[in-house]
C-alpha positions in Angstrom: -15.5 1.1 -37.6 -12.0 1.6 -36.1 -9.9 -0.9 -34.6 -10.1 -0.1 -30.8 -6.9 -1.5 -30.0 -3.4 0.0 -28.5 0.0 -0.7 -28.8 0.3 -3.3 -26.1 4.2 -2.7 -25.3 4.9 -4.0 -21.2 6.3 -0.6 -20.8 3.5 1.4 -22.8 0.5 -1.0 -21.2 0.6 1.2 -17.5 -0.7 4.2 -18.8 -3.8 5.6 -20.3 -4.5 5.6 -23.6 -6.9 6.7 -26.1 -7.6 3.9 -29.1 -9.6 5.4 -32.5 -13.0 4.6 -31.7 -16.8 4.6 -33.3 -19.0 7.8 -33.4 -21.0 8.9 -30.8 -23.8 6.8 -29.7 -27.5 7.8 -29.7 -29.2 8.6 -26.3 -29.7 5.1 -24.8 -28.0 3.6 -27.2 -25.3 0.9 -25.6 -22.1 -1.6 -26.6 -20.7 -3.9 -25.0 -17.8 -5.1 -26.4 -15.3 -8.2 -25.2 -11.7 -8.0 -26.9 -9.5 -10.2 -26.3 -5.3 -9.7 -27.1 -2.4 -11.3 -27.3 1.0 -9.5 -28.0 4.2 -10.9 -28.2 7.6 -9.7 -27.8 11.4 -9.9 -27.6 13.5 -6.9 -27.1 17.4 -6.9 -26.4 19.4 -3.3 -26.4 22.7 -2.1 -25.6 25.0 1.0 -24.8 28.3 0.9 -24.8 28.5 -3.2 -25.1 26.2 -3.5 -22.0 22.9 -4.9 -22.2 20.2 -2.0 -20.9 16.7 -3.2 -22.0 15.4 -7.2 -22.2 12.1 -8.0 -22.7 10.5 -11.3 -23.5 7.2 -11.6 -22.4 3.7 -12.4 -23.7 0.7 -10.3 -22.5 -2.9 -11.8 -23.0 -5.3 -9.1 -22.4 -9.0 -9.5 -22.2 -10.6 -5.5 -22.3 -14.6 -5.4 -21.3 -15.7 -2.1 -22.8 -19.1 -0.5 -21.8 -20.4 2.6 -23.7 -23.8 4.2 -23.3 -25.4 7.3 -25.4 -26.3 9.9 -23.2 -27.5 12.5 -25.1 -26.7 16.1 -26.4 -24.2 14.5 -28.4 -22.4 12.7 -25.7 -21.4 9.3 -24.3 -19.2 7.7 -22.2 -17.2 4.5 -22.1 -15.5 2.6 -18.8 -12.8 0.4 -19.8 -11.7 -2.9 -17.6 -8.6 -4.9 -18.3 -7.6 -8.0 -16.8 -4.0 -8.8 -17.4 -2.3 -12.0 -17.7 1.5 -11.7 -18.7 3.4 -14.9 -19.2 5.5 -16.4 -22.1 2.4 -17.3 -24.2 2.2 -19.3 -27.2 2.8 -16.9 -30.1 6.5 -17.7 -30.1 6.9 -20.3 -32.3 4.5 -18.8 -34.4 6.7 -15.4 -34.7 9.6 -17.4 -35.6 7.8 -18.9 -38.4 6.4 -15.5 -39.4 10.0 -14.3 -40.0 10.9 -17.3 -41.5 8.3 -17.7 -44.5 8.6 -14.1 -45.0 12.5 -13.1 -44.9 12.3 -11.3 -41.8 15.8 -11.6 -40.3 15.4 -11.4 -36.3 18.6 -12.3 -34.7 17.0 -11.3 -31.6 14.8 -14.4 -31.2 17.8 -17.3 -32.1 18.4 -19.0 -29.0 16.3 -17.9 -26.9 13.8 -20.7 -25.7 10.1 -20.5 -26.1 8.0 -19.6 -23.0 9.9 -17.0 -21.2 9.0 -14.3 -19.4 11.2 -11.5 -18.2 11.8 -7.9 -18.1 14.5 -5.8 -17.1 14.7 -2.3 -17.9 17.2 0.7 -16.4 16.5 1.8 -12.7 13.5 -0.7 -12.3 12.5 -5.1 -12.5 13.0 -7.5 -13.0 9.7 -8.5 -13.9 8.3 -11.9 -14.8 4.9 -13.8 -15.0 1.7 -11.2 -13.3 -2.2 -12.0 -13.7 -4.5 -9.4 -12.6 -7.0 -6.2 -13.3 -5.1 -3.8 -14.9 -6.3 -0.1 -14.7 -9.7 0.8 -15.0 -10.6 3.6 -17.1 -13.4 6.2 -17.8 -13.9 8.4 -20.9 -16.9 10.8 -22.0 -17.2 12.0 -25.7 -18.8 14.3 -27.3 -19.7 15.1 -30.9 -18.9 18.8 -31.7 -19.8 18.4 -35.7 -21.0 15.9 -37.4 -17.8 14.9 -39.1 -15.7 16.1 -35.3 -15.9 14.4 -32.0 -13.7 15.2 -28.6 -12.8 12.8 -26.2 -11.3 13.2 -22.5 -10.4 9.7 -20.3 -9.5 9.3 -17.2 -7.3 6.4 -15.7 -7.7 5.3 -12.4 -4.8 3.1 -10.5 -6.7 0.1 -10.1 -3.5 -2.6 -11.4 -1.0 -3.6 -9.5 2.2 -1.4 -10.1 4.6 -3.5 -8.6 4.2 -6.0 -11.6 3.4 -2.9 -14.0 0.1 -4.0 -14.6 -0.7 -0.6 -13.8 1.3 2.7 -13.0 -0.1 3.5 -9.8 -1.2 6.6 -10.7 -3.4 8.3 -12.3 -3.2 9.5 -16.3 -5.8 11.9 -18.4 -6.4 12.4 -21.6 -8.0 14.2 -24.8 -8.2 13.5 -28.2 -10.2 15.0 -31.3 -11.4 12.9 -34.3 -12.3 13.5 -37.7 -14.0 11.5 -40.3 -14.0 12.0 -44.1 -16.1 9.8 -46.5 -14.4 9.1 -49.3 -17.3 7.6 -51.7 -20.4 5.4 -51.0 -17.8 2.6 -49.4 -14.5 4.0 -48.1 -14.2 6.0 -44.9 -11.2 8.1 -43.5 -10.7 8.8 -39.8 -7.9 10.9 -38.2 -7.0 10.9 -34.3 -4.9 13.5 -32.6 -4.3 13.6 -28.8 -2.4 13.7 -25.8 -1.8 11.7 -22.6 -1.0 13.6 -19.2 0.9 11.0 -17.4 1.0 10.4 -13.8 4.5 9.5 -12.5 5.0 5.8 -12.4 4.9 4.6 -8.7 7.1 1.5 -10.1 8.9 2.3 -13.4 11.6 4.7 -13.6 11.3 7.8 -16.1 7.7 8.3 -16.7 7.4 10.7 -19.4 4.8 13.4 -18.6 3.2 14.4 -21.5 2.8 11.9 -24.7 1.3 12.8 -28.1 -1.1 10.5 -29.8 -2.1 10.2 -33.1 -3.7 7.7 -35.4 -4.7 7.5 -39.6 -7.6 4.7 -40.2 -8.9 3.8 -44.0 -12.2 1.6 -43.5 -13.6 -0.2 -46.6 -16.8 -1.5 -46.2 -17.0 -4.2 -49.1 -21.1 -5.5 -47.9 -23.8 -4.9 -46.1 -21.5 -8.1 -43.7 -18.1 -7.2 -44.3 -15.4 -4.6 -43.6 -11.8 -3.9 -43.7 -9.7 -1.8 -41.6 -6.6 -0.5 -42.3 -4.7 1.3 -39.2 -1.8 3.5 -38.3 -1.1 4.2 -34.6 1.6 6.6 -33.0 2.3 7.9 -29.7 5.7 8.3 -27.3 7.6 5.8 -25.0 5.6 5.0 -22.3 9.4 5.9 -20.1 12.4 7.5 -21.0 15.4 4.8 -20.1 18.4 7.0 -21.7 18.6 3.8 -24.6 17.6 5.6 -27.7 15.8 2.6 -29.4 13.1 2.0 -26.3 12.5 5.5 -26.4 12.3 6.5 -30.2 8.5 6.9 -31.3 5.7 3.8 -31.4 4.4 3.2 -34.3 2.1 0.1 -35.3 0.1 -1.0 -38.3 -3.1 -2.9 -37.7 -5.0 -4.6 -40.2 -8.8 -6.1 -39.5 -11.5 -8.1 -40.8 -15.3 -7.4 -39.1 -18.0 -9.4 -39.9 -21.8 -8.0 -38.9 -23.7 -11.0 -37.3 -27.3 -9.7 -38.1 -28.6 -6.1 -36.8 -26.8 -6.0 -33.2 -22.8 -8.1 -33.5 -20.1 -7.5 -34.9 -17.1 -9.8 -34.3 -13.6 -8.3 -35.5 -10.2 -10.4 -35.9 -6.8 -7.9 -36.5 -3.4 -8.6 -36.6 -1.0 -5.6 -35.4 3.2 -5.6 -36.6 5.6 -3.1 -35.6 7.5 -3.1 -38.6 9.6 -5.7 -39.0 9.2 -5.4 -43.0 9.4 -1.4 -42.5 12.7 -1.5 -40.7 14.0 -4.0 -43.6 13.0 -0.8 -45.6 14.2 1.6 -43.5 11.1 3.3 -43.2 10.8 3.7 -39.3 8.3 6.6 -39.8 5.5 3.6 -40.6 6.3 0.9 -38.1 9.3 0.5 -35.3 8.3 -0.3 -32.3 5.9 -1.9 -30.6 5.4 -5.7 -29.4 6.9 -7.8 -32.1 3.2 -9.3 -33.1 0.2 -8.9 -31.6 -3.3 -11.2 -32.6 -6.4 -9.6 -31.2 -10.4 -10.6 -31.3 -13.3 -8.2 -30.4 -17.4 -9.5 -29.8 -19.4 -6.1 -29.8 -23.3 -6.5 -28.5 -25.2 -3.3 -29.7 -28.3 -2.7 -28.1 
């Protein structure tokens, strides 16, 4: 199955959005599925000499997500998020990331571990925030048996003033295609948009984003699976500073693990292209939080 995840940006994580996701449940049939995120990042951006954007933050995000079959092809999913954004503990890990790996990040050096702050033009600063985020509701619908439609709703459930939420509401629609390739390899495509409602906090909200997404799933057992994951959508705001407003676009890889007839647990790790900008290759990977470590629990029953 897909990696339901998103790119988990403090800027991007107000507004609706809509993650590649499993077929269509059967009438009755239910999930219930626990993820549990943490993305970490460091941002620092400049015009003219003058420091516009800084972001060092950590946000730990634990999603419940409920999905039941409801027939005629349809199903819907309500989506919870509770928030906690802080300086976190994947720092030192990050620096060692770059390290083994070559990754120059002049970013990072000097800056102390455990921070938490966000400035960005017209709105902040912002620093440590725990709460609900904003709840969502979605109802899908399979309209072949390779093509499924989507459309979400977002309801302004966080608090806006920390920009766990956007104090608005957001919609969206996606379609999504699958294409076997063979007795163990699976394609999915995602295309969609995001109707944004203005930010009641952040400056800039950009109105209408485009999503997209490319998964490759390999299922090596009747146990095991590998995912393989490439995300894309718009800024979540328009600031006027060309690099927090330039396309996002992650790669995600995962490992899932069926526990008998009715778990699945699922461990991913999400970059935003540190090893893709040494390439220059921005088209793969640019921006998003610098790494992001994420664990899903999925109860079908």
């Amino acid at each position: 199955m897909p990696i339901e995840t998103r790119n988990e940006r403090d800027l991007s994580v107000p507004f609706l959005r809509l993650d590649p996701r499993p077929w269509v449940l059967d009438k009755h049939e239910q999930t219930l599925t626990f993820g549990l995120t943490a993305a970490n990042d460091i941002r620092r951006m400049y015009v003219g000499g003058v420091q516009k954007i800084y972001e060092d933050y950590e946000n730990d995000i634990l999603l419940t997500r409920y999905r039941r079959g409801i027939g005629h092809g349809m199903d819907f999913t309500i989506d919870v998020p509770m928030i906690s954004r802080g300086g976190g503990v994947l720092d030192p890990i990050i620096s060692a990331w770059h390290e083994i790996f070559g990754l120059t990040n002049n970013v990072r050096t000097g800056v102390p571990y455990g921070q938490c702050l966000i400035e960005v033009p017209g709105s902040g600063p912002y620093r440590d925030a725990i709460g609900v985020g904003d709840v969502s509701g979605a109802l899908t619908k399979e309209l072949t048996p390779r093509l499924m439609g989507t459309v979400a709703v977002k309801l302004p459930t966080g608090n806006a003033h920390q920009i766990l939420g956007s104090g608005n509401f957001d919609g969206a629609m996606d379609l999504q295609y699958k294409l076997p390739n063979g007795p163990r390899w699976e394609w999915q495509f995602q295309a969609g948009v995001v109707g944004q409602g203005t930010s009641t906090e952040l400056q800039g909200t950009r109105g209408v984003n485009p999503i997209g997404a490319i998964v490759l799933m390999h299922k090596a057992n009747r146990y095991d699976s590998y995912v393989f994951q490439w995300q894309t959508e718009e800024s979540g705001i328009v600031t006027g500073v060309g690099g927090s407003d330039s396309p996002h676009r992650t790669v995600s890889v995962a490992y899932q693990r069926r526990i008998g007839a009715n778990r699945m647990f699922e461990l991913y790790f999400t970059e935003d292209g540190d090893w893709a900008n040494t390439y220059h290759v921005p088209e793969v990977a640019n921006i998003g939080p610098d790494f992001t470590l994420g664990a899903r629990y999925v109860i079908h029953f």
